[in-house]
TORMI-160310 format. One record per residue (C-alpha): residue number from 1; x, y, z. Coordinates in steps of 0.5 Angstrom, whole numbers, padded with zeros to 4 digits, m for minus. Example, Ala and Ser with C-alpha at 12.3 -4.5 7.8 and 13.67 -1.06 7.14 Angstrom:
BEGIN
1 / 0025 / m0009 / 0016
2 / 0027 / m0002 / 0014
//
This chain:
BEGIN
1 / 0271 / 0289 / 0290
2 / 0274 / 0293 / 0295
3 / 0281 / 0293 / 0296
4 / 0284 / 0287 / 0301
5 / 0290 / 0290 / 0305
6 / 0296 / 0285 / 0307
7 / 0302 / 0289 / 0305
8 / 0305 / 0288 / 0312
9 / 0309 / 0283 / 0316
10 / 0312 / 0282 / 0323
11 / 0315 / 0287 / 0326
12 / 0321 / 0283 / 0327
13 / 0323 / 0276 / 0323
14 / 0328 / 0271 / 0325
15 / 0335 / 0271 / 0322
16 / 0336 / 0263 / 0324
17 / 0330 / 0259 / 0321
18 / 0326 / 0264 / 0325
19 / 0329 / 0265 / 0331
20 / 0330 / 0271 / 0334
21 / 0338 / 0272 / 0337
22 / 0336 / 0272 / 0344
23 / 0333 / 0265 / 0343
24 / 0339 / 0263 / 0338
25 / 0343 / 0265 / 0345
26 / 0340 / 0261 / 0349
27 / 0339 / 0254 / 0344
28 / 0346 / 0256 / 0342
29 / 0350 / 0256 / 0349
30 / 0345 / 0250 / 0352
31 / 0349 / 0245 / 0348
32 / 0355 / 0247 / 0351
33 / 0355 / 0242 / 0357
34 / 0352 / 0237 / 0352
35 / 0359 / 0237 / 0348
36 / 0363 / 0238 / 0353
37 / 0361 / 0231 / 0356
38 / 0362 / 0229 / 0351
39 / 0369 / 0231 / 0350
40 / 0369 / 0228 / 0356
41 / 0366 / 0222 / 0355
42 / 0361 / 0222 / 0360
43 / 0356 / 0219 / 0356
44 / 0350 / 0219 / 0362
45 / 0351 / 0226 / 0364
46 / 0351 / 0228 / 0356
47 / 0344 / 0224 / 0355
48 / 0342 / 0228 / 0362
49 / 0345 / 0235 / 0359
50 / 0342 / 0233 / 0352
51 / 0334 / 0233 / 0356
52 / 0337 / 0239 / 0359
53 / 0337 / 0242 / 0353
54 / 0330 / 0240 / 0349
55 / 0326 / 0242 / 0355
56 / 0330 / 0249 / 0355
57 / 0329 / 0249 / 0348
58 / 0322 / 0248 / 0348
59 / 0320 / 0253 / 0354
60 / 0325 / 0259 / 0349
61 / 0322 / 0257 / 0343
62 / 0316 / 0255 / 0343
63 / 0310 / 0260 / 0344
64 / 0304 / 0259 / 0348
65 / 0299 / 0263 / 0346
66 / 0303 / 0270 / 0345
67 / 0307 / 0268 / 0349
68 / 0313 / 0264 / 0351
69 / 0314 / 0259 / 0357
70 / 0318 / 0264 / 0361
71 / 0313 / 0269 / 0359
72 / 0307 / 0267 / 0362
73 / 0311 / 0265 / 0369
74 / 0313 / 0272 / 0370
75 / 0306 / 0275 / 0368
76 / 0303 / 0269 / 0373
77 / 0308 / 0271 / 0379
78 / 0307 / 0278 / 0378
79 / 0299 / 0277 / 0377
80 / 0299 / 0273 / 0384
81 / 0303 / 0277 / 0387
82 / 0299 / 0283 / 0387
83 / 0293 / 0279 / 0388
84 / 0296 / 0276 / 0395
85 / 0298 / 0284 / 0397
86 / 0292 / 0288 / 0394
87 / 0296 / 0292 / 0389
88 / 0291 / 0291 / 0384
89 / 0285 / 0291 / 0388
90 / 0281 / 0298 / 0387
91 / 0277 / 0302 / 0392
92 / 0276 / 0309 / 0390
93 / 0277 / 0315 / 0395
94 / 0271 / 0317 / 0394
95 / 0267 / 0310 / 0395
96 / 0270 / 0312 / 0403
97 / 0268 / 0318 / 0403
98 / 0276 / 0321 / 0403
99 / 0276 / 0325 / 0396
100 / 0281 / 0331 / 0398
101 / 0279 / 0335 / 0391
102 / 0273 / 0332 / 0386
103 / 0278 / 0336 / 0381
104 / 0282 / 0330 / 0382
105 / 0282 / 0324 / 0377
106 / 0281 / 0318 / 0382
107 / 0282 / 0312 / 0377
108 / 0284 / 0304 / 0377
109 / 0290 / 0300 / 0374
110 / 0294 / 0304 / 0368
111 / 0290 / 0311 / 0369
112 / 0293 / 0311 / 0376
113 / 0298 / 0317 / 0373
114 / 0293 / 0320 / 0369
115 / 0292 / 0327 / 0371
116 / 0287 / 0333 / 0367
117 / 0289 / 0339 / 0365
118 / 0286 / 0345 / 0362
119 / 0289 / 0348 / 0356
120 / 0288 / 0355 / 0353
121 / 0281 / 0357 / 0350
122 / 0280 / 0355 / 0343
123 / 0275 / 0357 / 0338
124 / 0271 / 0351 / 0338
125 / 0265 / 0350 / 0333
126 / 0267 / 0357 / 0330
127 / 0263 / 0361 / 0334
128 / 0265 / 0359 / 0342
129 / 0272 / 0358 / 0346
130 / 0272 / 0353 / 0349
131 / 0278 / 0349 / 0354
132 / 0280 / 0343 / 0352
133 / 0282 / 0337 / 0356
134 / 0289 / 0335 / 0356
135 / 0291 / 0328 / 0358
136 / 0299 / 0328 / 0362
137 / 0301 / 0321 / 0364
138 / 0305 / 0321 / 0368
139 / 0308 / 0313 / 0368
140 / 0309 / 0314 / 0361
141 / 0310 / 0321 / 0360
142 / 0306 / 0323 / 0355
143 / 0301 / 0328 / 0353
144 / 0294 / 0327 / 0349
145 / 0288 / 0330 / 0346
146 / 0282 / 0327 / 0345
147 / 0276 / 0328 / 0340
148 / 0270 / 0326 / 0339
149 / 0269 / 0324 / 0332
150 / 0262 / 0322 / 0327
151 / 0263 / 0318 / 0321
152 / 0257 / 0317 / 0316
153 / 0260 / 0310 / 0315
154 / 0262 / 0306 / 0309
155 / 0257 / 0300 / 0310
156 / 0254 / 0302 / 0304
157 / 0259 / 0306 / 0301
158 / 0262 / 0304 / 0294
159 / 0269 / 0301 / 0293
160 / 0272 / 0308 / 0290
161 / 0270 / 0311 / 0296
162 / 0273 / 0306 / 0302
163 / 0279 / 0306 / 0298
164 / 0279 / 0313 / 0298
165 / 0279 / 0313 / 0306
166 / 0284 / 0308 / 0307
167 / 0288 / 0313 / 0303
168 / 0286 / 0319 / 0308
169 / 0288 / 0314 / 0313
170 / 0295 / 0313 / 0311
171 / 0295 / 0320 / 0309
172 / 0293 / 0322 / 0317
173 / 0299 / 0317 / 0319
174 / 0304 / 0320 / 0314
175 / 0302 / 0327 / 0317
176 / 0303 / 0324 / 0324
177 / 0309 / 0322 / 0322
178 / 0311 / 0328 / 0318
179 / 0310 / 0333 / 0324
180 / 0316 / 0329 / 0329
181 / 0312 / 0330 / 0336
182 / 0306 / 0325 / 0335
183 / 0308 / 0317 / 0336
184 / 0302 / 0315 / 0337
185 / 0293 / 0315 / 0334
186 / 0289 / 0312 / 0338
187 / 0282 / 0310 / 0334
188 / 0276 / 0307 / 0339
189 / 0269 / 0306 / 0338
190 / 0263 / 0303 / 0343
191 / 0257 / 0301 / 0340
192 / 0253 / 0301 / 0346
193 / 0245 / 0299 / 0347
194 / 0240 / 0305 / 0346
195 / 0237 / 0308 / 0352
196 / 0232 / 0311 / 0349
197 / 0234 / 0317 / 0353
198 / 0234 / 0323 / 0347
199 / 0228 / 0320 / 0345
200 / 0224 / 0321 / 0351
201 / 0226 / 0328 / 0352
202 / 0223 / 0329 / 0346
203 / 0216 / 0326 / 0346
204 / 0215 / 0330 / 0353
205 / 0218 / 0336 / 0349
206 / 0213 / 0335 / 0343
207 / 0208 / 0330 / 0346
208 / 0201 / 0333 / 0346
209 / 0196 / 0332 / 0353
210 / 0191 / 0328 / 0352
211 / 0186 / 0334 / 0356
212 / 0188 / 0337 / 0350
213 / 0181 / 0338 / 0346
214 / 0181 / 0342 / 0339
215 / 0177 / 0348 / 0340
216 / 0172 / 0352 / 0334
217 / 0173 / 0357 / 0329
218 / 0171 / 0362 / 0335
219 / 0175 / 0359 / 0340
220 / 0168 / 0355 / 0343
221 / 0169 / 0347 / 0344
222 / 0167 / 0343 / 0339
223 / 0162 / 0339 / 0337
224 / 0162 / 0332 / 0344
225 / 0163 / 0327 / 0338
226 / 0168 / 0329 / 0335
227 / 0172 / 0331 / 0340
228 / 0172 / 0323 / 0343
229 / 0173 / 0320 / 0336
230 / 0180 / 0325 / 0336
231 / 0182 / 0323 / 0343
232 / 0181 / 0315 / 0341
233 / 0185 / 0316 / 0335
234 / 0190 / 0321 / 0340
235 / 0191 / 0315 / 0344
236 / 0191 / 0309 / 0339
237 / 0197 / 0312 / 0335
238 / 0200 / 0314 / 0342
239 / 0200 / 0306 / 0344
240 / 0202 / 0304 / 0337
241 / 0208 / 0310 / 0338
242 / 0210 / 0307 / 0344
243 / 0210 / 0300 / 0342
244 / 0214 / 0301 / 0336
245 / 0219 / 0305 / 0341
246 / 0220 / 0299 / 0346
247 / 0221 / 0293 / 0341
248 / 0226 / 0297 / 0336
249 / 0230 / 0301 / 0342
250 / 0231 / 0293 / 0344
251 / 0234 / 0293 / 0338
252 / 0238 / 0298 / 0336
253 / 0245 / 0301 / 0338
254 / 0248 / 0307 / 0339
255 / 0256 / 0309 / 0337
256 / 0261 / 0313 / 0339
257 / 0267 / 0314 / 0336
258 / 0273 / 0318 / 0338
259 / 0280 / 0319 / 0337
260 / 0287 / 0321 / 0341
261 / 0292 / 0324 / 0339
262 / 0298 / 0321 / 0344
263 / 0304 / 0325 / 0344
264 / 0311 / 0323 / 0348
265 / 0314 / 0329 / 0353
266 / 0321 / 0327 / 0349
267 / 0318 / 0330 / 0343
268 / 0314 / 0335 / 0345
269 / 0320 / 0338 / 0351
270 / 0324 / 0342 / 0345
271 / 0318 / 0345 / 0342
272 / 0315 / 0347 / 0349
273 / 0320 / 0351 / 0351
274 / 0321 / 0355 / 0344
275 / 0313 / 0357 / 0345
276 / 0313 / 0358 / 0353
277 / 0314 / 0353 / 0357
278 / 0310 / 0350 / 0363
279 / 0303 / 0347 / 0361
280 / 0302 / 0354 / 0356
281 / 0308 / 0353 / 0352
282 / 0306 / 0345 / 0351
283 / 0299 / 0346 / 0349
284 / 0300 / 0351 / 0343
285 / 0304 / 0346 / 0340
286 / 0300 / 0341 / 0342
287 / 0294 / 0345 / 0338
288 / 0298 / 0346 / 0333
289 / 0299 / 0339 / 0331
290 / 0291 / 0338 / 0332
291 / 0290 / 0343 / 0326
292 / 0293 / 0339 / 0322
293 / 0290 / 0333 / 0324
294 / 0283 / 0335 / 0325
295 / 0284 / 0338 / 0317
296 / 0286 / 0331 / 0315
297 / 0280 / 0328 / 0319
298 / 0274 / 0332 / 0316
299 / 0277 / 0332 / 0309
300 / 0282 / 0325 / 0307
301 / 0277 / 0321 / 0313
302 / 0271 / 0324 / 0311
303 / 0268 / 0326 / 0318
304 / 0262 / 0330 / 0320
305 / 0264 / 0333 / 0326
306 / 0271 / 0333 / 0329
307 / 0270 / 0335 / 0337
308 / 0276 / 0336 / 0342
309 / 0273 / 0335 / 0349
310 / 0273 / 0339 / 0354
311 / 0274 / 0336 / 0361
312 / 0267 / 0335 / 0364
313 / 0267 / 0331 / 0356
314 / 0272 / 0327 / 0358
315 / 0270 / 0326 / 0364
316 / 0263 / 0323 / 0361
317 / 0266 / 0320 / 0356
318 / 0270 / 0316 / 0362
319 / 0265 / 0314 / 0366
320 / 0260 / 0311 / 0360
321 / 0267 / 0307 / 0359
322 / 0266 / 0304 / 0366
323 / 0259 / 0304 / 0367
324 / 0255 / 0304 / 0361
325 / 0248 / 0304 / 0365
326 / 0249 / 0312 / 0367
327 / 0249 / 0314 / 0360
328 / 0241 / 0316 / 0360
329 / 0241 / 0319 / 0368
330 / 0246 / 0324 / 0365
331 / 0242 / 0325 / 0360
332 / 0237 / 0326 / 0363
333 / 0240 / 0331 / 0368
334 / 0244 / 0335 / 0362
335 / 0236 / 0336 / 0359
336 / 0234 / 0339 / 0366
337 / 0239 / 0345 / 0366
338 / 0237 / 0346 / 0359
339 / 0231 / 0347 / 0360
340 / 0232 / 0350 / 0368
341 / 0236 / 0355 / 0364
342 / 0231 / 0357 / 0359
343 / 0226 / 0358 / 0364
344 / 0230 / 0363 / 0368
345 / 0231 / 0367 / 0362
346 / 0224 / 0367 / 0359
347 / 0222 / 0370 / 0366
348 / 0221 / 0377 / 0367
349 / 0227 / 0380 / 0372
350 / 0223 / 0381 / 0378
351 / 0220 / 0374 / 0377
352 / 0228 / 0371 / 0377
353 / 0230 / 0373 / 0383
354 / 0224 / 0369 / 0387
355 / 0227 / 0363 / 0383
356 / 0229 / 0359 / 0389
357 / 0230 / 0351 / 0385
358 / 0238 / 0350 / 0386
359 / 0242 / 0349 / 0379
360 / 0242 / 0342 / 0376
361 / 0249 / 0340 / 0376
362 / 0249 / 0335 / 0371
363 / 0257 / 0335 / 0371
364 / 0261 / 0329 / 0373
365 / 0267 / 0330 / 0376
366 / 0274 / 0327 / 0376
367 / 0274 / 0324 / 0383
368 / 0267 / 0319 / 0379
369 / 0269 / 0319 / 0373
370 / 0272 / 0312 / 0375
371 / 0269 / 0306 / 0378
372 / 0268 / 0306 / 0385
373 / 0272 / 0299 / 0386
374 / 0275 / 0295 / 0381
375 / 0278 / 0288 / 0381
376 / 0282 / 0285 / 0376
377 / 0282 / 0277 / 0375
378 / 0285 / 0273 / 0370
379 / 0281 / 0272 / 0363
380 / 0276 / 0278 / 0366
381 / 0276 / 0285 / 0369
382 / 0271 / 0286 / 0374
383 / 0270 / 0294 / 0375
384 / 0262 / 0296 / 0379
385 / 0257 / 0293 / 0377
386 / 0260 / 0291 / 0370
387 / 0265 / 0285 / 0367
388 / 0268 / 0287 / 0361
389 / 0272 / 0280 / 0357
390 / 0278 / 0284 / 0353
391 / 0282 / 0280 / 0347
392 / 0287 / 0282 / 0342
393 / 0285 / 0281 / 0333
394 / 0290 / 0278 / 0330
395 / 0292 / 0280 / 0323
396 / 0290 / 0274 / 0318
397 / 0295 / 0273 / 0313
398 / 0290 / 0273 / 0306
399 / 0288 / 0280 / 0309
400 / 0282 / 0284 / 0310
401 / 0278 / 0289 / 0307
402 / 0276 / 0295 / 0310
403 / 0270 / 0295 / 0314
404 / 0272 / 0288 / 0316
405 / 0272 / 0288 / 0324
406 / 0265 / 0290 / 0323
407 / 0262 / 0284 / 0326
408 / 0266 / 0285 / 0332
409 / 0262 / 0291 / 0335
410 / 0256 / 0289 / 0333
411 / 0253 / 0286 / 0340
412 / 0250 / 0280 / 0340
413 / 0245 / 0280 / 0345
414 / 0241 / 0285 / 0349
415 / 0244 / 0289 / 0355
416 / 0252 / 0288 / 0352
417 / 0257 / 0293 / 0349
418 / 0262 / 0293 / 0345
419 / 0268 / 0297 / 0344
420 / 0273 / 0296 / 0339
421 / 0281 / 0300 / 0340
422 / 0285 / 0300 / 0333
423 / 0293 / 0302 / 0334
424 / 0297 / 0306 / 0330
425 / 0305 / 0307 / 0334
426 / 0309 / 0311 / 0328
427 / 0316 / 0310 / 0328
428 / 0321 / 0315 / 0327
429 / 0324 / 0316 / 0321
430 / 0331 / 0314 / 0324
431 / 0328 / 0307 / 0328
432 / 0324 / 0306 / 0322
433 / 0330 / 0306 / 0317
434 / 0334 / 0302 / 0322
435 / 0328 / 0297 / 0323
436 / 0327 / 0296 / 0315
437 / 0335 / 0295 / 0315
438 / 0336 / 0290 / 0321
439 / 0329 / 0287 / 0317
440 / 0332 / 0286 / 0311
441 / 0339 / 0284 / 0313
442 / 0335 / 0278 / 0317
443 / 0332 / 0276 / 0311
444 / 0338 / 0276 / 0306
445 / 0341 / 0272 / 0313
446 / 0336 / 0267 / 0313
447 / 0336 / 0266 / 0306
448 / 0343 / 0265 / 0305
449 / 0343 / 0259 / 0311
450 / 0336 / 0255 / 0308
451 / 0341 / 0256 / 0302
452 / 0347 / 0253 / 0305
453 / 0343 / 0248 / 0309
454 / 0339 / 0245 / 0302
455 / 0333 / 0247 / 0306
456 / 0327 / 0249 / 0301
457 / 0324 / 0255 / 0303
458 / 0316 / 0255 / 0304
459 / 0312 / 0260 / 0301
460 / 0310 / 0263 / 0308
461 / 0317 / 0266 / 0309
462 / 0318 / 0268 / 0302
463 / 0312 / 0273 / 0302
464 / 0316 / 0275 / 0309
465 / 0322 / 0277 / 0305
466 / 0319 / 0279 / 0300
467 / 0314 / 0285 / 0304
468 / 0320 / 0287 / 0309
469 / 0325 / 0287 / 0303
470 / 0320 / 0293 / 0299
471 / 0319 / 0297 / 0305
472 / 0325 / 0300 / 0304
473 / 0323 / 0303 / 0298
474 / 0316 / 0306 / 0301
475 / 0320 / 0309 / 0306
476 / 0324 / 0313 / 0301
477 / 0318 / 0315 / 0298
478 / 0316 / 0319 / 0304
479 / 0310 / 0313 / 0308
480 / 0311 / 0312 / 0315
481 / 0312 / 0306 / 0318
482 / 0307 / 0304 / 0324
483 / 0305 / 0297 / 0327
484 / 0298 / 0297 / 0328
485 / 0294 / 0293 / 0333
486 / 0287 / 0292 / 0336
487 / 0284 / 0290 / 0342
488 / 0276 / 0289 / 0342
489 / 0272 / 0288 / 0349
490 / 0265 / 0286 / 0351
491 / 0262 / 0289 / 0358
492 / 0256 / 0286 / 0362
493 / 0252 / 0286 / 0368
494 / 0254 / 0282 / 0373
495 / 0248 / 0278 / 0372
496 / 0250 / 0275 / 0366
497 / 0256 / 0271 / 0365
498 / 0262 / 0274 / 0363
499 / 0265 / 0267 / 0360
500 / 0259 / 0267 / 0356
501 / 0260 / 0273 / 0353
502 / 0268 / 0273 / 0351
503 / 0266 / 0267 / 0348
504 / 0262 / 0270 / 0343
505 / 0266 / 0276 / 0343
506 / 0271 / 0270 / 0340
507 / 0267 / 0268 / 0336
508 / 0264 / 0274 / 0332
509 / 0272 / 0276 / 0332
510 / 0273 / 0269 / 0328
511 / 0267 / 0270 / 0323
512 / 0270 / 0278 / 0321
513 / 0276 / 0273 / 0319
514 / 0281 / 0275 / 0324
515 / 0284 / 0271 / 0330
516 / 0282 / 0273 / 0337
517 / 0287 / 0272 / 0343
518 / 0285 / 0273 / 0350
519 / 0289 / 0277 / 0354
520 / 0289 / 0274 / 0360
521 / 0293 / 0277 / 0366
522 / 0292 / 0284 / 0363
523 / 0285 / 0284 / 0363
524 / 0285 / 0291 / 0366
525 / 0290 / 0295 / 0362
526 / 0286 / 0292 / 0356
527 / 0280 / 0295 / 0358
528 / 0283 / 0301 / 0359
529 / 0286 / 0301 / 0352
530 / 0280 / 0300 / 0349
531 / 0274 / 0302 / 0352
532 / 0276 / 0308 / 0356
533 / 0279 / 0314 / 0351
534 / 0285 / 0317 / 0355
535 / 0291 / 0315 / 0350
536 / 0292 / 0309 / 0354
537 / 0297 / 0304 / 0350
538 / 0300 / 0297 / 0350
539 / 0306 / 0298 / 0346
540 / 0309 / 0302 / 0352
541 / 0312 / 0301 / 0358
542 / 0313 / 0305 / 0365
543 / 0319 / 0309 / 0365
//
């Protein structure tokens, strides 16, 4: 048996029978006009202030599916608005022929702010320089750096071996945190249905011509019946290939997996100026710290390959976020400059400069790296030709064990993709001592209340205090405190039904052992969050 992870609790407890202060506030100075009727003998207004108070109490306290009362009329109202003034609808620059630069990001919603830098050459691959991209947020003033990463899996690992990943997990959050400039890493991985497009260029690569007929020792065609019996044969394997392609590229998938490290201009500022200033100066330190991190995920994590995209990388990597039906004329236009390359340098020299073909660009650039219209509704999010239904996984109480989510990215019908972000915001040592200390001091309130009030205490609340109550001793020991989420999202052609489809993400959600809860209203930035890797997060706010 594998480990089962439950050793985490809510990132706040209630110090008043669950009640967090400013709920408290509010229940606590409802009752004021209450008693003073009642001082004043005014019976009938103290039973009106008295309903008053309970429909007050019940829209601060109780929660509606994450949210409260006052919550979801401010997230309604702000959401209605911007649909009825158009804030929120999409229209690319390019889509009216306006692109100013093709260098220029042009994307909707939360990666409005976005901009794509080049950094210095790094030795990539130890043999090539390359420039890695870098991610500046400018609403969230942030940096970030995206990696393409590939995993062997642990589908049919042994128990000691996903136990020792998890430890490399904690290990990469404790170096994250040990460095004091990264906030924040992001893991994200699409299962998307295969294309066959590697596989095509493949078979026209090696694939023999029918024509073709084998030829005699001296070179003379051989003999007129074996040389039918060959093509028959030829043909019939060739039609038994080309079955076996069509059913199991119908059933497989495909995974990409990548992670960003998410670094606040706060932390980063201080360091940059030591090293420069400017974009150099933050890009080595930011390449300092990928270093660290990539060493930690080759070894700890066990990964295979660790790349850290370029910007034409990136830009591919983001438009298969928005439009995974481009994957394969992208593919197939990196395999033509290929082969357009080799063919130009196999040519002798007179011969190269009668080359008249155009260079194939198999590129894509920033200014179409977005969709060309996108349109946020309330349980979905509607971008090109494609709906994509997002939702949050809560954490169960009993626990999971590693490689539990694995349900959720596994599609559950032809043509739909799924693609799963996993959080981890790490604290700082001083907000995580300060949290820790507000927790337990909570905790310690709480039971001295029940105590006072002859109230047993539920198991539930127990375990609570029991967790936040040794979290102070594992950070004293050096551990990083973090408060991972995740955010799972299906994308689906427009001539499918969405609504079908997020049902079924649920569902699959529920069979992993987890609990989904749609993100309603925020459809479009929890795409972006977990479907497109730029560093995109929902713990944070614009400044």
């Amino acid at each position: 048996m594998g480990v089962i992870y439950s050793d985490y609790s809510r990132a706040r407890i209630g110090w008043f029978f669950g009640l967090s202060g400013w709920q408290l506030g509010v229940v606590a100075l409802g009752t004021l006009p209450v008693f003073g009727c009642i001082q004043a003998g005014s019976w009938a207004a103290a039973g009106l202030f008295l309903l008053l108070w309970a429909v007050v109490t019940a829209v601060t306290v109780t929660p509606v599916r994450g949210r409260s009362a006052t919550g979801w009329i401010a997230a309604s109202l702000a959401f209605a608005v911007g649909g009825l003034t158009g804030w929120t609808r999409f229209r690319s620059a390019a889509s009216h022929g306006r692109a100013a630069s093709l260098d220029e990001a042009d994307l909707p919603g939360a990666l409005a702010a976005i901009q794509i830098h080049d950094g210095p050459p790094m030795l990539r691959d130890g043999a090539s320089f390359s420039r890695i991209a870098i991610i500046q947020n400018h609403a969230t003033r942030t940096w970030a750096v995206t990696a393409a990463v590939v995993h062997p899996g642990i589908g049919l690992r042994e128990p000691e071996d996903r136990d020792r990943y998890g430890r490399g997990l904690a290990e990469l959050l404790d170096l994250a945190s040990q460095t004091e400039l990264v906030d924040e890493i992001l893991l994200l991985v699409r299962t998307v249905p295969e294309d066959g497009a590697e596989r095509d260029q493949w078979l026209a690569r090696h694939r023999r011509p029918l024509e073709a007929q084998p030829r005699g020792p001296h070179g003379q065609q051989g003999e007129r019946a074996p040389q039918n019996a060959s093509a028959a044969g030829l043909v019939g394997v060739r039609a038994i290939n080309d079955e076996l392609q069509q059913c199991l590229t119908r059933a497989s998938v495909r995974t990409e997996s990548f992670v960003t490290v998410v670094i606040p201009e706060g932390r980063l500022a201080r360091s940059a100026r030591e090293s420069g200033g400017g974009l150099e100066g933050r890009a080595r330190v930011i390449y300092g710290v990928l270093a660290e991190i990539e060493a930690q995920l080759r070894g700890g994590l066990g990964m295979t390959a660790v790349t850290w995209l370029t910007s034409p990388e990136l830009a591919l990597a983001c438009r298969t976020g928005f439009a995974p039906g481009d994957r394969a004329g992208i593919i197939d236009a990196l395999a033509a400059r290929t082969t357009q390359h080799d063919t130009q340098h196999d040519q002798p020299s007179g011969a190269a400069s009668r080359q008249v073909d155009p260079p194939v660009n198999a590129d894509v650039p920033w200014a179409l790296a977005g969709p060309s219209g996108a349109d946020p509704a309330a349980r979905h999010y509607s971008h090109d030709a494609w709906n994509s239904v997002s939702a949050t996984v809560k954490l169960p109480v009993k626990g999971a064990a590693m490689g539990a989510l694995l349900p959720v990215l596994t599609p559950a019908d032809p043509g739909e993709r799924r693609s799963l972000m996993v959080a981890y915001p790490i604290l700082s040592s001083t907000a995580a001592g300060r949290q820790s200390a507000t927790s337990e001091w909570a905790a310690d309130i709480g039971d001295e209340l029940r105590t006072k009030a002859k109230m047993k205490q539920t198991a539930k609340a127990r375990d609570e205090a029991d967790k936040v109550r040794r979290l102070d001793g594992k950070l004293a020991r050096g551990n990083a405190m973090t408060r991972p989420y995740a955010v799972c999202t299906v994308t689906v052609p427009k001539t499918a039904r969405a609504s079908e489809f997020g049902r079924r993400l649920d569902a699959s959600v529920r069979r992993a052992g987890f609990a989904p809860l749609r993100l309603d209203l925020a459809q479009d930035v929890a795409f972006a969050a977990s479907a497109v890797p730029l560093g995109i997060s929902l713990t944070r706010t614009r400044d």
